[in-house]
C-alpha positions in Angstrom: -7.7 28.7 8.4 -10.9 27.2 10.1 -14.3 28.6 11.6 -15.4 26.6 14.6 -19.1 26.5 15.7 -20.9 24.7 18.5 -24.9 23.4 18.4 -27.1 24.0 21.9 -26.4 20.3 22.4 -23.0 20.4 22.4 -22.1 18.9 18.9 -19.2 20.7 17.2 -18.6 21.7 13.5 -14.9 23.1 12.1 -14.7 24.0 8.3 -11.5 25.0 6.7 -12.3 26.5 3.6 -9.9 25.9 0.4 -11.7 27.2 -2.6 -9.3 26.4 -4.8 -9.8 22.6 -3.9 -12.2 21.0 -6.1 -13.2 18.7 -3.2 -14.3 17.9 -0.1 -13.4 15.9 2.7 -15.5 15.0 5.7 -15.4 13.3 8.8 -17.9 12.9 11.5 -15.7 12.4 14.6 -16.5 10.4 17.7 -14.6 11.2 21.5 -14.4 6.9 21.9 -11.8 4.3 21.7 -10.0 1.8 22.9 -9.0 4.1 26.4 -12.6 4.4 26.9 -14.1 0.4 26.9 -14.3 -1.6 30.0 -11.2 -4.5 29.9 -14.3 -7.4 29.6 -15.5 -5.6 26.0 -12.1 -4.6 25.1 -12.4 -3.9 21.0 -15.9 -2.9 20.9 -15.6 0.6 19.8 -13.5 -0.8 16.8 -16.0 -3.4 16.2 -19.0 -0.6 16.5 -16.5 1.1 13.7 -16.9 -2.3 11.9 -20.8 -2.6 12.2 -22.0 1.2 10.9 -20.8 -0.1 7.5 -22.5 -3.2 7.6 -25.9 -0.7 6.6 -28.4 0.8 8.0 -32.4 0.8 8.6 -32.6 2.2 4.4 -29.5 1.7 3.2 -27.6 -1.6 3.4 -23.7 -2.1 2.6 -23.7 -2.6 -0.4 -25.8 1.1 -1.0 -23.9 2.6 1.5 -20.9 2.1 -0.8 -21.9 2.6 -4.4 -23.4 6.0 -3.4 -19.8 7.3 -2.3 -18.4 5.6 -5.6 -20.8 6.1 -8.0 -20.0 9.7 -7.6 -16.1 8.7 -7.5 -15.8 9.4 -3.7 -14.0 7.4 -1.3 -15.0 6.5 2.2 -13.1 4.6 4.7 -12.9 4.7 8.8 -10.8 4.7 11.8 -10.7 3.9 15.8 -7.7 4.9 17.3 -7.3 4.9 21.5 -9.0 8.1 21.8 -11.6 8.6 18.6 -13.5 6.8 16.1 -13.9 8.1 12.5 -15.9 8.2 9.9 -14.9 9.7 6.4 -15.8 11.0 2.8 -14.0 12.1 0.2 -16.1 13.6 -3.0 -16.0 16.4 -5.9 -17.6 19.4 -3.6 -20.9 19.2 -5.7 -21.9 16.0 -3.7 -21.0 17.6 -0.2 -24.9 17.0 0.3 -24.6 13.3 -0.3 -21.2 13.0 1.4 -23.1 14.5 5.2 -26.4 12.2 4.5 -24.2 9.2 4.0 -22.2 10.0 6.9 -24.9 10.5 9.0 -27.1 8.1 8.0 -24.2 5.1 9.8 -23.8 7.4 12.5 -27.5 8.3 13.6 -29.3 5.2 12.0 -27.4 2.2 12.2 -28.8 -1.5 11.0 -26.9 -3.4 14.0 -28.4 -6.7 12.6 -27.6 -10.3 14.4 -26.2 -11.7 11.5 -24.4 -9.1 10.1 -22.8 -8.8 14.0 -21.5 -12.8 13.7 -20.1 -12.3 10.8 -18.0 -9.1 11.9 -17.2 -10.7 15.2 -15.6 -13.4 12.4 -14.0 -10.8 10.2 -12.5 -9.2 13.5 -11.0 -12.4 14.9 -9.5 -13.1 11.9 -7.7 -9.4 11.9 -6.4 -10.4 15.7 -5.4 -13.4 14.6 -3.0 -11.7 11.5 -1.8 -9.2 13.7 -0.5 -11.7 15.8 1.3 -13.4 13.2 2.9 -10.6 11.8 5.7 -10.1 14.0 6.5 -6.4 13.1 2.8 -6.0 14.7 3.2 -8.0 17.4 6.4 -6.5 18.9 4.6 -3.4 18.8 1.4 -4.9 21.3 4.0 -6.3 23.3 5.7 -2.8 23.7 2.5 -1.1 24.2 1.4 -3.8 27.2 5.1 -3.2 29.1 4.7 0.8 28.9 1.1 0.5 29.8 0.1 -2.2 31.8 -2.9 -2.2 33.7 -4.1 0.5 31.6 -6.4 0.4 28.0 -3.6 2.2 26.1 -1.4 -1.1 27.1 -4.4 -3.3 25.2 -4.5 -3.9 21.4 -7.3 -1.3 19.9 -8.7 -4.6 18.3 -9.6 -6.5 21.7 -9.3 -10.2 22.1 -10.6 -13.3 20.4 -12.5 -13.9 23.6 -13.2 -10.2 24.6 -15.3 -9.9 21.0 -16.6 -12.8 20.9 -18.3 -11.9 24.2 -19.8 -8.7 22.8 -24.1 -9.0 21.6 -26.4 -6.8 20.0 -27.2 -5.5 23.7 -23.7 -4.5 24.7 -23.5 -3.0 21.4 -26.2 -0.8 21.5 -25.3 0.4 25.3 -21.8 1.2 24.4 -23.4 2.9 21.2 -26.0 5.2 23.4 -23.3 5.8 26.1 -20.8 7.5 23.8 -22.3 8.5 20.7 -24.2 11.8 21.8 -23.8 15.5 20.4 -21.0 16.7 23.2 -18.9 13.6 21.8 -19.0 14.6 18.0 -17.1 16.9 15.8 -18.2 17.1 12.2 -15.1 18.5 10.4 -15.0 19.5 6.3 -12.1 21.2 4.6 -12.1 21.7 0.4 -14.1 23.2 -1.3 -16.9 24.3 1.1 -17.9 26.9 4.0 -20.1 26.5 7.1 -22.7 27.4 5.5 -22.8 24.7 3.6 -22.1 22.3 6.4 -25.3 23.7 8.7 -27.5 23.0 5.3 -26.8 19.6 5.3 -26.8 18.5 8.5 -29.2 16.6 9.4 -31.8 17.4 12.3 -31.7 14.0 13.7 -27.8 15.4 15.1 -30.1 18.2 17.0 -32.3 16.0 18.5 -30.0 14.5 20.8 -29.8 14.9 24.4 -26.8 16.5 25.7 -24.0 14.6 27.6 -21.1 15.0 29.2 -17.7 13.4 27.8 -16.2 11.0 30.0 -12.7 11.0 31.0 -10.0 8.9 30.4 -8.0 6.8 33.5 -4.2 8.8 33.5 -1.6 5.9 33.1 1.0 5.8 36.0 4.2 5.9 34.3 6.8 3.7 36.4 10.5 4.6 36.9 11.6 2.0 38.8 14.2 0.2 36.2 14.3 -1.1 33.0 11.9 -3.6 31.7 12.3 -6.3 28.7 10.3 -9.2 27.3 10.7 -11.8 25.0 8.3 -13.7 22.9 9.6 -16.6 20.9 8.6 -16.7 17.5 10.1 -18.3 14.1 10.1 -15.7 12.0 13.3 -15.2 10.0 13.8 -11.6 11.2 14.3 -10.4 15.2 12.1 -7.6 15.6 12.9 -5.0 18.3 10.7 -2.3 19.9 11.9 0.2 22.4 10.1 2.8 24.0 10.5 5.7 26.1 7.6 8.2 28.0 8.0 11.8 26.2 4.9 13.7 28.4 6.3 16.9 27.2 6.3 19.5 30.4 5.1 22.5 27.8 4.8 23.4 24.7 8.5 24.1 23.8 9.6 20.5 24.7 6.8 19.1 22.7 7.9 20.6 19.5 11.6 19.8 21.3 11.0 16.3 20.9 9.0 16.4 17.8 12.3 17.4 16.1 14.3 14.9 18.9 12.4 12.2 16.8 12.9 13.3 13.6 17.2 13.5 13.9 16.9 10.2 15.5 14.7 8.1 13.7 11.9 10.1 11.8 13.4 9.8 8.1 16.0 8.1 5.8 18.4 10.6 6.8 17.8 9.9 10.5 21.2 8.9 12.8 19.3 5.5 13.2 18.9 5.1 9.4 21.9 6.7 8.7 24.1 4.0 11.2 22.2 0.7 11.2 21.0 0.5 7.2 23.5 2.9 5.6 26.6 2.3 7.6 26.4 -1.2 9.4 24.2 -3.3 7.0 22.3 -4.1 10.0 18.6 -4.3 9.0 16.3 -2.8 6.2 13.9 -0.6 7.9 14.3 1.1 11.1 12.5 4.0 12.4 11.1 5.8 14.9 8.1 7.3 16.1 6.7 9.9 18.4 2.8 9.7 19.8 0.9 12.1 21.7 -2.2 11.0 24.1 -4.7 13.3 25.1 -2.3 13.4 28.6 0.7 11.5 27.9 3.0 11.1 25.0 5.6 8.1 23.8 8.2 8.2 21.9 8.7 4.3 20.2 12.1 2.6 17.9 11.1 -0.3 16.1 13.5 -2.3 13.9 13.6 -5.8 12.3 16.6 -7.5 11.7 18.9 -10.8 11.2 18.5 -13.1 13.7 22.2 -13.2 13.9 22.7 -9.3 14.9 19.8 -8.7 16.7 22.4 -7.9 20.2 24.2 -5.5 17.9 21.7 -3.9 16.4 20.2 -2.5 19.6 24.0 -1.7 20.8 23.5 0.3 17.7 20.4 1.5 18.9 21.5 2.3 22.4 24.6 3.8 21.1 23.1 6.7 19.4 21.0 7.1 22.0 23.9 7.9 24.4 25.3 10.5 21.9 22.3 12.3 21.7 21.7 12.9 25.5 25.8 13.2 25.9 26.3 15.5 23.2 23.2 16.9 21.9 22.9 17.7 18.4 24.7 20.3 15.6 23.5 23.6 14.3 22.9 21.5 10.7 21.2 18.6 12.0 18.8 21.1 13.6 18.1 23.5 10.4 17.7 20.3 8.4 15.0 19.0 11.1 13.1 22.4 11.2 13.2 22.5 7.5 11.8 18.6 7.1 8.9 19.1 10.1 7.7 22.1 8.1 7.7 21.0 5.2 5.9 17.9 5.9 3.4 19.6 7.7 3.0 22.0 5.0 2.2 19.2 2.3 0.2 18.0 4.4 -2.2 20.9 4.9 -2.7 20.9 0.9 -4.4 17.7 0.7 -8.0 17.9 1.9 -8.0 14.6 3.3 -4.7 15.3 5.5 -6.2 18.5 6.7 -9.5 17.2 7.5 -7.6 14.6 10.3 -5.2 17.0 11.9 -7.7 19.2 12.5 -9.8 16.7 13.6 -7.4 15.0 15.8 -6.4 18.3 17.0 -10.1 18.8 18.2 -10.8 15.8 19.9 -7.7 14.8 21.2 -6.3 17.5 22.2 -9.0 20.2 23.1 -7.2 22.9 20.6 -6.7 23.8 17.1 -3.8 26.0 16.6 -3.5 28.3 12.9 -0.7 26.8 10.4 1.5 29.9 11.7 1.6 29.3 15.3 2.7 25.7 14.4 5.6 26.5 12.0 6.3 29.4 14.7 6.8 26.9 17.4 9.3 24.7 15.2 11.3 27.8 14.2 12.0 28.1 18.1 13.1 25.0 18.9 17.1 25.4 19.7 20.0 22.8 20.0 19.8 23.4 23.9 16.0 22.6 23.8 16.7 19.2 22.1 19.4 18.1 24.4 17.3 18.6 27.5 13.9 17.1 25.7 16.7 14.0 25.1 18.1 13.7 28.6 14.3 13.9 29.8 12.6 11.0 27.8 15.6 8.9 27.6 15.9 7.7 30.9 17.6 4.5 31.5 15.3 3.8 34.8 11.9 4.0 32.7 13.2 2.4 29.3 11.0 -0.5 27.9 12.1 -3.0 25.3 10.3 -6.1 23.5 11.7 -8.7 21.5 10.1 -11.0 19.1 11.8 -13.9 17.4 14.5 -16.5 17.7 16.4 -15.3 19.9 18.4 -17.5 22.1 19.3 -17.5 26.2 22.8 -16.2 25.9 21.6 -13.3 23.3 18.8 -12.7 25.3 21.0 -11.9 28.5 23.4 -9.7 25.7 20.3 -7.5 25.4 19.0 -6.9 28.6 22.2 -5.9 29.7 22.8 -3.3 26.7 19.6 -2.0 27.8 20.9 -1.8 31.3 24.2 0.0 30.0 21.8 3.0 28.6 
């Protein structure tokens, strides 16, 4: 599926060759994000993100994208907690043009003063429309109750006053400090080979000095009791987040709560879909969702709903909950889970694009790139037994975090907390 090489410098290249594609996609991958920024630059790697499309020292932004369109490619980027990156999409022919412009933001970048106040701008305005979309907000304030003290517990964006504090200097250091060969993957899959890949790379990648990666700080995950905030906020809708810690102990609960996730929440014809939209009339969307760190994992529920029924949704919520760690799952819930997580993961290994950022998420967040077969292998072995113990695991009542955002008055409020504690 993939041929994996390494330069003297430590810089990393994966190809995954699919002739009959008649494109390519590539990313250049960078080891940094929002786990890796000191709390007083929070944002900065996302901003950096921001800046290498602003131009560089030969090509300004304006080039940078009509050379990926003009050949009707598509480019786009990315910081997450643990990566940042960059991306082309184009017909295979321009594979050449795809690695030079790549490359050329990565290795060569313009950083101009201006061009940094007006990003600083552009960014504050992002935090600021985050904030006022409550379905994003409920979502930082879950993130900063199951991490606190910790950068996965900070929005990936920063602060208004954290990047407004960052200049070309701290720019440029966090830049140097984390953009070096040991810290980048350059991953293609479509129509292309490594061959094809070395050819084009340019030397300037070679010429930097080896590093080591840094590491990350381990979050302490805290079991000492439920915890539950509030913010007040007059949106129409109540919109509830709840998550639990799913560190899986090996492989088999991983893939255990994978498919956990996917009965509960992870589709249309989830319990949680099936019982608060289909049944009870209780909200439009709910879902859930299930997150693995480089050390840790989450599992999150996020739903938004009438002010009105915002205590019985999460009874709702709780309830099925209860029923999966008292009573597990059925033999048909399970085939119908194995059968969805496949297939999904087997659509998505047709698309180049798709390919190109498992593997490369695979790679830098995780250390290891297993083939398609070991993957569909490890879903195949996952039995009802397996899911009832991943469920008793990450749903635990003592380490449970919920947050609330919208109108949601005193008496409701005390409703919640103690249908939380009821878990």
């Amino acid at each position: 599926m993939f041929e994996k090489k390494r330069t003297d410098n430590g810089l990393t290249m994966m190809v995954s060759p699919m002739r009959h594609m008649s494109s390519v996609s590539l990313g250049i991958w960078i080891g940094v994000g929002g786990r890796y920024e000191p709390a007083e630059v929070s944002g900065i790697s996302h901003l950096i993100e921001h800046m290498l499309f602003k131009g560089t020292n030969t090509r300004d932004a304006k080039a940078l994208k009509e050379s990926v369109e003009g050949v009707g490619g598509s480019f786009n980027g990315f910081t997450s907690d643990e990566v940042t990156c960059y991306m082309v999409k184009v017909p295979s022919r321009y594979t050449g043009l795809g690695m030079e412009i790549l490359s050329d933001m990565v290795l060569d970048p313009k950083f101009d003063g201006g061009d940094l106040a007006k990003e600083k701008f552009v960014v504050c305005e992002e935090i600021k429309m985050y904030r006022d979309q409550p379905s994003e907000h409920v979502l930082d304030l879950l993130n900063g109750i199951m991490w606190p003290d910790n950068p996965l517990g900070r929005p990936l964006t920063g602060t208004i006053a954290t990047v407004k504090s960052i200049d070309l200097d701290k720019l440029w250091a966090f830049k140097k400090g984390n953009y070096h060969p040991a810290n980048i993957a350059i991953v293609a899959t479509g129509d292309v080979d490594m061959g094809v890949i070395r050819k084009y790379m340019p030397s300037g990648f070679s010429a930097m000095k080896k590093k080591d990666r840094k590491k990350v700080k381990r979050p302490v995950v805290r079991s000492t009791g439920p915890v539950v905030r509030f913010s007040a906020d007059d949106a129409q809708q109540v919109h509830i987040a709840m998550g639990f810690y799913a560190t899986a102990k090996d492989m088999r609960e991983r893939f255990a709560i994978k498919i956990l996730n996917v009965i509960l929440g992870g589709n249309m014809s989830s319990r949680l879909f099936e019982e608060l939209r289909e049944k009870n009339g209780l909200c439009y969307d709910i879902s859930s969702s299930y997150k693995r760190h480089s050390d840790v994992g989450e599992l999150q529920i996020h739903a938004g709903v009438d002010t009105r029924k915002a205590s019985r949704a999460l009874d709702a919520i709780t309830g099925e909950i209860k029923k999966m760690k008292d009573l597990g799952i059925t033999p048909d819930e399970l085939e119908r889970a194995k059968r969805y997580t496949k297939g999904q993961f087997e659509l998505a290994m047709e698309a180049t694009s798709s390919r190109m950022l498992w593997l490369g998420d695979r790679l830098m967040v995780h250390g290891e790139v297993p083939q398609v077969k070991e993957v569909l292998a490890n879903i195949d072995h996952v039995t009802e037994e397996d899911v009832l113990r991943a469920s008793r695991h990450v749903f635990d009542r003592r380490a449970v975090r919920l947050a609330v955002v919208g109108n949601v008055q005193e008496k409701e409020r005390r409703v919640m907390k103690r249908g939380v504690n009821g878990l």
